[in-house]
C-alpha positions in Angstrom: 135.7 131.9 98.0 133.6 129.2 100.2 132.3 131.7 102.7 131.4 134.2 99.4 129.7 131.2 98.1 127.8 130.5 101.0 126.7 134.2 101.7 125.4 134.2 98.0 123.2 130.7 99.2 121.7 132.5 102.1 120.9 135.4 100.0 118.4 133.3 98.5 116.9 131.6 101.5 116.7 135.2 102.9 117.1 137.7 99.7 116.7 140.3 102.7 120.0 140.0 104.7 122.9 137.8 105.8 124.6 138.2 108.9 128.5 137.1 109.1 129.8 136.9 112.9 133.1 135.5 113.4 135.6 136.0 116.7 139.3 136.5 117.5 141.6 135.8 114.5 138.3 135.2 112.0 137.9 138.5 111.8 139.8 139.5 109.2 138.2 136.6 107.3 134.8 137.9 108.0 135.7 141.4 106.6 137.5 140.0 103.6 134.0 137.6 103.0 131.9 141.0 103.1 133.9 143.1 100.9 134.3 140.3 98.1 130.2 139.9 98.3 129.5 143.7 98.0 132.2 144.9 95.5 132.2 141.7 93.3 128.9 140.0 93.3 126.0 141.8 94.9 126.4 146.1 94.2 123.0 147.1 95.6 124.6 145.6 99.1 124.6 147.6 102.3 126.3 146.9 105.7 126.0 147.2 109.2 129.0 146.5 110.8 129.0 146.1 115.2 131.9 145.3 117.5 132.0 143.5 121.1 134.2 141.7 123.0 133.0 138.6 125.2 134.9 136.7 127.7 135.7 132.8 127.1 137.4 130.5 129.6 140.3 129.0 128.6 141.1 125.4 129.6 143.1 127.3 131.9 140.5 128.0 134.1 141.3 132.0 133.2 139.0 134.0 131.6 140.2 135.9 128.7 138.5 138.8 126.2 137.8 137.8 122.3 136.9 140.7 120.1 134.1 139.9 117.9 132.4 141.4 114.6 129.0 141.5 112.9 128.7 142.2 109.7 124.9 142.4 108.3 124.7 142.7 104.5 121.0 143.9 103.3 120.2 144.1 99.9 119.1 148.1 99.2 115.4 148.9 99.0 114.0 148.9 95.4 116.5 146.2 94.3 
């Protein structure tokens, strides 16, 4: 419920959009932050959701692939 609260915050510094990124294993958090916005709070919220992956190196020296999400939310036009 932090992350919802702060997504509602930044919706009124920027009543346009938010953008929620998070990598690896935050993803499900990300998704679960987006969907508890849009069905609970804000209804006249769209998304744009994109995928990646980037490469990090570990303290291992190896290099090693970390999915990644974006999630924009935009408020809908006339609302």
């Amino acid at each position: 419920m932090a992350y919802v609260l702060a997504v509602m915050t930044a919706f009124k510094d920027n009543p346009a959009e938010v953008i929620i990124r998070a990598r690896g294993r935050s993803i499900s958090t990300a998704v679960d932050v987006a969907e508890v916005t849009k069905n609970n709070y804000l209804n006249d919220v769209t998304n744009t959701i994109l995928i990646g992956t980037e490469k990090l190196e570990g303290e291992d020296g190896k290099s090693r692939n970390v999915s990644t999400i974006e999630i924009t939310l935009r408020k809908s036009p006339g609302a």
